[in-house]
Structure formats: structure tokens, C-alpha cells
N, C-alpha and C positions, 0 to 999 in steps of 0.2 A: 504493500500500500504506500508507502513511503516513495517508492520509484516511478510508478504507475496511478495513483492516488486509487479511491477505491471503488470508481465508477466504470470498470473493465475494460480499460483500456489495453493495448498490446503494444511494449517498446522491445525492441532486440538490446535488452540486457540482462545476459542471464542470471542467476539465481544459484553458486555454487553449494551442493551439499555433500560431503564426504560422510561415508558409511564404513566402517571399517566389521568385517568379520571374520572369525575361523575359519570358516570354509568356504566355497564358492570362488568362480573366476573374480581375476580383476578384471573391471572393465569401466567406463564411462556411459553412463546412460546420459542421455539428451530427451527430454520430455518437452515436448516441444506442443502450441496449442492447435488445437483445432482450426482448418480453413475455416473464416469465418464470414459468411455476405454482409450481416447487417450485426453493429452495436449497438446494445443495451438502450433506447433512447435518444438515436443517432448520435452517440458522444464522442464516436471518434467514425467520421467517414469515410478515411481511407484502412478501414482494419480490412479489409478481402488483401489488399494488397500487401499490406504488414504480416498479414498470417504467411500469404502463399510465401511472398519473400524471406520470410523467417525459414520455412520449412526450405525451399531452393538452396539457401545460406548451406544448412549444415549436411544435406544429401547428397550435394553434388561428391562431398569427399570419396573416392572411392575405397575409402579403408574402413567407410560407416554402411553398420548390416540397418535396414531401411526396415523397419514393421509400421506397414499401413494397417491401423484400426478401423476397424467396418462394423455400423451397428449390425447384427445379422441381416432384420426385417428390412434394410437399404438395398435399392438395386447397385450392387457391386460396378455394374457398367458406368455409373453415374459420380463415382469415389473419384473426387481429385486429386486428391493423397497417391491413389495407383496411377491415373494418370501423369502427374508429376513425378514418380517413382520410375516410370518408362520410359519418360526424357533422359534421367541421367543413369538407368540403367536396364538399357535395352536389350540385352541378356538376360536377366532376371537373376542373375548369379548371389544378389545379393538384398532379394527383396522379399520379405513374408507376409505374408493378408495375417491378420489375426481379428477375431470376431468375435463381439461383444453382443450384450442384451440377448444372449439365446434365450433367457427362460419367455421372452415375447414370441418367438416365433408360433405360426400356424400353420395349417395345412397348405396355404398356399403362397408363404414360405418358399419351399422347397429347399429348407439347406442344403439338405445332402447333395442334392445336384448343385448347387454353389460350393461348397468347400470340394468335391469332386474338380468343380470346372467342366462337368457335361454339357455334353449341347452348346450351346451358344453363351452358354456362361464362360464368364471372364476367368482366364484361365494365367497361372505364374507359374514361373517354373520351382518352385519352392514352394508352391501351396497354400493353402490357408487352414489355418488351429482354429478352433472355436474355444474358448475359455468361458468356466461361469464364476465373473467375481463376486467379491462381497455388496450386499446390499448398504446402505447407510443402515437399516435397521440390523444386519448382522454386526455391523462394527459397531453398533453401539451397547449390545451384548455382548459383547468381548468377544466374538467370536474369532478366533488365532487363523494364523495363514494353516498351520498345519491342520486343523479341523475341518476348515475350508475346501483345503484339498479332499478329504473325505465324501464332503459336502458335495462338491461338484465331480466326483467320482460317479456316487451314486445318482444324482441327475443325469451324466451323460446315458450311464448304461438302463435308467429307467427313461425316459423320455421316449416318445412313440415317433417324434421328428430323429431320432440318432438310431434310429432302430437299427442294426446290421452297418455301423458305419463305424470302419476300424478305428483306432484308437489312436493313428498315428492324424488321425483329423480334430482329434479335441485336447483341451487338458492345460492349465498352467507347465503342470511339470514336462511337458513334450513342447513347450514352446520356447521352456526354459532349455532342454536339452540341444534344441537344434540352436538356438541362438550358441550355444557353446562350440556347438560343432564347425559352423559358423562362423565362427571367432577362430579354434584352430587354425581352418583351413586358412585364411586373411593372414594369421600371422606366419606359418607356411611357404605361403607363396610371396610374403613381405621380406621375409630376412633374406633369400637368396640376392633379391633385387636392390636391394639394404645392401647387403656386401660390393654386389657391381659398382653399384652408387660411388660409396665409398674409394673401391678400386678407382676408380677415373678421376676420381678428386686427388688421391694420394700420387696418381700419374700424372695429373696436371701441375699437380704445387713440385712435384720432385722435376718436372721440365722447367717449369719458371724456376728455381732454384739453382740448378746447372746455366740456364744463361745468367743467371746474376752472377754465378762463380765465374 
């Protein structure tokens, strides 16, 4: 509120928080906010262009894994998030759908054929998770990430929309997993290129070097 006052405005400055744990990768998450068309009261008119250019800003990186958030009940076709996610990378090497508000879906829906990508649904080559978080009324029960996880265990495998729909399509912890996997591979394919780098640099400064001698 202090940076942004408390009328929802969007400024590109972020908000650092360090997390320290026992376990788990390291990593940097960017949370970055929602494309947005219209503010709160018209209070800031140009937030469509603030949001999209926020999100441009930090995706273009190609060492940043991209998860576009998709309410389920949204036509996927229509996500600007995936759209802008295929400008700067048009492989899909490094882009995950993740998909929220399932406990709304209906019959006509159709997740399963969206997180599939069947038919004429929008399709990545990394797929999309469907995840069920916590409600505000769970979290204000205390209800723990690891119960959570229980929680939405048992919804995916009872739900009559996830009927027969393997497991590598839902789940915080399967989203958690490939983002790691994810991450690997990035760093992988980073340090070879990381050494080259270097190699040329170390070639260059020892030639300028010899002609100063």
C-alpha cells in the first residue's frame, strides 16, 4: 500500500520475499498479477497495458519456466497469458497451463478434453495440471498445505468431471514435480553454455592481453 496506495493500482516494482527451508529446490518465484482490462473505479487507465507489460518484462527470459493460470470454466482459446506465453516461446519447451477453480466446473465444462488438449482445444506441449487450492474458508480453519493435499486428492479421484483422467493431469504435488524437473533440465542445458560463454571471454581478455605485452 505504501508503493501503490490502496486503490489497486499496478506499478512494476516488485515486492522481494525470501523463504528459507530444509528441503525443496532453490528457486525464485515471480508472482506476477493478472492481465487486467479495467481498474477498480477507473483508477488507473492504463492497467491492461501495465499488467501485459509486467508479464512481457519477466517471460521473455529464456531461463524463466512460464505457468499460465487458467480459471478451468475459461475458454482456454481466449487466455492471454498462453497467448503471450507463445510469442516468446514458440516451442513450448518451457510453458505449463495450470488450472484453477475446478471445484466450479460442469458438465459442459469439458475439462478432461481441455487438460487433454483434444479436439480443437488449445493444446502445449507441457500440458496442463489442474490443482484444487484452498478456499478462504479452508484457510481460515487452519487448514495446512499438507491436509490440503489430502483434500484435493480425494476430490480429484471422486469428482464425476476427472472420472478416468490420469493423475499426471491434476495435483499441487505433480505440478510441483515437473516444475522441478523443469528447473533441472534449464540448469542442464545452462552450465554447458555457461562454460562456452566463459571460454570466449577468457580467449578474448588473454588476446587483448598478448597485444598489450
Amino acid at each position: 500500500n505504501k508503493i501503490v496506495g490502496d486503490v489497486g493500482s499496478v506499478l512494476d516494482n516488485p515486492i522481494h520475499v525470501k523463504i528459507v527451508s530444509p528441503d525443496g529446490p532453490t528457486m525464485t518465484l515471480i508472482d506476477l498479477p493478472g492481465i487486467t482490462h479495467m481498474s477498480v473505479n477507473g483508477v488507473q487507465e492504463d492497467i491492461h497495458d501495465a499488467t501485459v507489460n509486467l508479464v512481457k518484462k519477466y517471460i521473455k527470459n529464456d531461463q524463466m519456466i512460464i505457468l499460465c493460470v487458467i480459471p478451468a470454466v475459461d475458454d482456454f482459446a481466449n487466455s492471454e497469458a498462453i497467448k503471450l506465453a507463445k510469442v516468446v516461446d514458440p516451442t513450448g519447451k518451457r510453458t505449463l497451463g495450470v488450472v484453477t477453480k475446478v471445484d466450479l466446473c460442469k458438465n459442459d465444462t469439458k475439462i478432461a478434453e481441455k487438460l487433454r488438449g483434444d479436439g480443437s482445444n488449445v493444446k502445449l506441449d507441457l500440458g496442463f495440471v489442474a490443482v484444487r487450492n484452498r478456499s478462504p474458508d479452508e484457510i481460515s480453519k487452519g487448514i495446512t498445505l499438507a491436509q490440503m493435499r489430502d483434500i484435493e486428492k480425494s476430490f480429484f479421484e471422486g469428482s464425476s468431471h476427472f472420472y478416468n483422467i490420469d493423475t499426471k493431469y491434476w495435483g499441487i504435488n505433480t505440478v510441483i514435480e515437473r516444475i522441478s524437473e523443469l528447473q533441472m533440465k534449464a540448469v542442464d542445458e545452462f552450465i554447458p553454455k555457461m562454460i562456452n560463454e566463459l571460454g570466449n571471454k577468457v580467449n578474448t581478455l588473454t588476446t587483448q592481453y598478448d597485444t598489450m605485452a
